[in-house]
N, C-alpha and C positions, 0 to 999 in steps of 0.2 A: 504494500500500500504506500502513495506516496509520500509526498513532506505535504502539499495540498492538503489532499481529506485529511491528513493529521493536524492539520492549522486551522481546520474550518472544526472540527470536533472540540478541538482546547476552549475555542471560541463559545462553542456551542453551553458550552457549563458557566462561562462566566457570568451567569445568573445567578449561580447559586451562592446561596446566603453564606458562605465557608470557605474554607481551603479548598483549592481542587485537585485531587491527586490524579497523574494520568501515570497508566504505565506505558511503559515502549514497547511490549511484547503482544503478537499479533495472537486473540483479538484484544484491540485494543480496550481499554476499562478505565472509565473516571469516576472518582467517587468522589463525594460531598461531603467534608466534614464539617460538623458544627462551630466553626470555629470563627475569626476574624476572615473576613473574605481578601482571598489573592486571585488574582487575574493571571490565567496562563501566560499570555502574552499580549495584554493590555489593547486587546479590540473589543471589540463590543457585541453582541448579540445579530443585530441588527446590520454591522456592517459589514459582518463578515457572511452572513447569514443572506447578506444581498448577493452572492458570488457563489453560484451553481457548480457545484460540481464537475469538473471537466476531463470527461473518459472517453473518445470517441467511439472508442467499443461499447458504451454504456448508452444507448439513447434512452432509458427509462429512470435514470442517476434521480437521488430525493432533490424536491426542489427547495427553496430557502424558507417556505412555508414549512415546508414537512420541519426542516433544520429548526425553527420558532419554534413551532409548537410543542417540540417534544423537548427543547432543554428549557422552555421558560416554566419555572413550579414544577421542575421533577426533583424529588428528593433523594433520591438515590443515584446511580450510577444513569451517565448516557454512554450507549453504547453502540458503536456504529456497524456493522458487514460491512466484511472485506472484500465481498465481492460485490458485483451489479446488482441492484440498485443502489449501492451503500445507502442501505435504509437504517435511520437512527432509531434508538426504540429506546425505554427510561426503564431500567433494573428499580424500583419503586424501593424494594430494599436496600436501604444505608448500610454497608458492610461495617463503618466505622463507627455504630452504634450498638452495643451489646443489649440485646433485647429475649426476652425468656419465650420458650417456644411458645409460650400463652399468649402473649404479646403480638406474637407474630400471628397466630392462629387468630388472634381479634382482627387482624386487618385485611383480612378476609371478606369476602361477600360471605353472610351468614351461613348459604346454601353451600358453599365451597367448607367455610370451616369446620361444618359437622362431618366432613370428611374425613377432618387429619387429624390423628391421634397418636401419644408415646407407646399407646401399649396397642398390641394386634389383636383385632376381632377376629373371633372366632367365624372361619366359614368351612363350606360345607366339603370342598374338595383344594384342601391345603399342596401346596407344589412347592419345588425347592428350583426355582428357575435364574439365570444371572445374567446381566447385559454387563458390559463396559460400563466403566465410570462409576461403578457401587449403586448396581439399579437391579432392585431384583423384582420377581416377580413371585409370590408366595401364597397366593391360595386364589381362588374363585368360585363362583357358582352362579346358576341360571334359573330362574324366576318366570313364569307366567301363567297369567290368571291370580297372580298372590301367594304363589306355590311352586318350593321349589320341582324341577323336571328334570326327568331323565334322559325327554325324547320331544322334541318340538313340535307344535301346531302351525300349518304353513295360515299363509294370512289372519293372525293373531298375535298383536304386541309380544314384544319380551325384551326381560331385560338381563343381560350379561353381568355380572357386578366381579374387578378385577381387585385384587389387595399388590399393592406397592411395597416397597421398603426401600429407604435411600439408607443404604449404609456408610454414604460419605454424602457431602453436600458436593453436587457436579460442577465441574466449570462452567465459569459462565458464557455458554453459548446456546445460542437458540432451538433450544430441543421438543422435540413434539410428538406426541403419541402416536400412532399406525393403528389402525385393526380394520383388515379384511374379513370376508365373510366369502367361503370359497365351497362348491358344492361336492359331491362326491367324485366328481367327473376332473378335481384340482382345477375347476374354471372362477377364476374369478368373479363373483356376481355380485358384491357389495362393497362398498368404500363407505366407512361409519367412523372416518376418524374424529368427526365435530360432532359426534352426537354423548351427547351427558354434560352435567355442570363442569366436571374438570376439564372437559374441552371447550365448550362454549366462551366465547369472546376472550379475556383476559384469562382465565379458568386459573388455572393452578398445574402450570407446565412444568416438568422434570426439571430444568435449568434455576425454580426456585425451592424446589426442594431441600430439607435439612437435613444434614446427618440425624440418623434415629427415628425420622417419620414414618408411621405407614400411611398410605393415603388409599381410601378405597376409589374404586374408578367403576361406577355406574353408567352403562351404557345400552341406552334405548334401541331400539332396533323392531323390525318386524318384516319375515320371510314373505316374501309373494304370490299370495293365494295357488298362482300357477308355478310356484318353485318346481315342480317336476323332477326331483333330484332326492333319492333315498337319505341323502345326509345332507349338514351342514358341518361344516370345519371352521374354525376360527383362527387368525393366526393376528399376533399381534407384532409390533416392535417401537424401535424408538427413533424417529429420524434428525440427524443431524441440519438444521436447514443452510446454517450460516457455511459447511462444507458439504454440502449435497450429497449428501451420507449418510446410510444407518448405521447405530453403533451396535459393533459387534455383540455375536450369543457367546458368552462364555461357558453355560452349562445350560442344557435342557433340549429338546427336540427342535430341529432348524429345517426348511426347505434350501437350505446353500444359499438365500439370499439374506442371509440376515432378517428373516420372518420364523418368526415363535410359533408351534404348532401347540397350541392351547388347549382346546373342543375338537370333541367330534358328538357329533349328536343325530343321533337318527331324525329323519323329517316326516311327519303324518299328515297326509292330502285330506281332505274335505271328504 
């Protein structure tokens, strides 16, 4: 990444009410401490923020709107991609603030926070599964009609519910859930990676994750009256966005792509 986007980034925090810490190590990461405000390099928000980004391979690069919006009132880190579009996004959590997992768990959307908890709930079919970066994967079960199943209803809600564990808190880069829904035939037939509160909009992505959390991952869904297909299979994982990468399965059942073979579930037609 250049010396530019790095100039236009430093810039980008000089809002913040504090010290700005930036590192030099790619990705890059500024935090906000609470302290007497220092200016990286003494420009201003606005003036720097007026000078787009300039990548000629990049015709979609964040414009100086996107660059405002997101370092003016973010309290935590801003943090830009190093690659196309270098889109800046606000880490909302202040690393340089020591806050109790309670604390953190409150600044939550309520429906997220009844999510994360220190100790693990009991579910119905516990697994011992591992990604890269201290992300495992350790129990699930499947629900519908308000009861757990053994064997699925084709066009009739249901819901997947997955248990987390971050055994290390992950670097911070832009990481995001996967889970396909794939029939007996190994044919891809569903892409569910936005559906449940831990996906939904801002949710509670792996990249904020604590060491020690588990966080349950409730995930809506419902087969298609004409599924036509003896089974359903699940496969989940974790994709890296900011390096257009899934993070590696370190333990548990893989299709060679770095997809988690989770479910398998017989499907019953009408």
């Amino acid at each position: 990444m250049g010396e530019r986007p790095l100039a236009v980034c430093r810039a980008a925090v000089a809002a913040c009410p504090g010290r700005v810490r930036v590192t030099e190590s790619c990705p890059l990461q500024f935090t906000c401490a609470p302290e007497a405000p220092e200016s990286s390099d003494g420009d201003s928000v606005d003036e720097v923020c007026a000078t787009r980004i300039t990548d000629p391979s990049c015709p979609n690069a964040s414009t100086p709107e996107d660059c405002r919006a997101v370092a003016v009132g973010c309290l935590g880190r801003v943090l830009v991609s190093t690659r196309c579009p270098y889109e800046y996004t606000c880490d909302r959590e202040d690393p340089t603030r020591s806050s109790s997992p309670e604390e953190s768990r409150a600044s939550l959307p309520r429906e997220v926070a009844a999510l994360v908890s220190r100790v693990p709930p009991s579910m119905a079919h516990p697994v011992a599964y591992r990604f890269a970066e201290g992300i495992e994967l350790i129990g699930y079960e499947v629900r519908q009609g308000g009861a757990e199943v053994d064997a699925l209803a084709a066009g009739s809600p249901f819901v997947v519910t997955l248990l987390w564990h971050a055994t290390s808190s992950p670097p911070h880069r832009h990481y995001r859930l996967f889970t396909h829904v794939v029939d007996a035939e190994d044919r891809n037939r569903m892409n569910i990676d936005a559906n449940g509160p831990l996906r939904r909009g801002d949710g509670y992505p792996p990249e904020r994750w604590r060491a020690g959390e588990y966080i349950l991952d409730p995930i809506e869904a419902e087969l298609p009256a004409d599924w036509g297909s003896a089974e359903m299979q699940l496969y989940v994982g974790v994709h890296d966005t900011d390096n257009d990468a899934r993070l590696a399965i370190e333990r548990g059942p893989t299709d060679g792509e770095d997809r988690l073979h989770v479910i398998t579930l017989p499907v019953r037609g009408d």
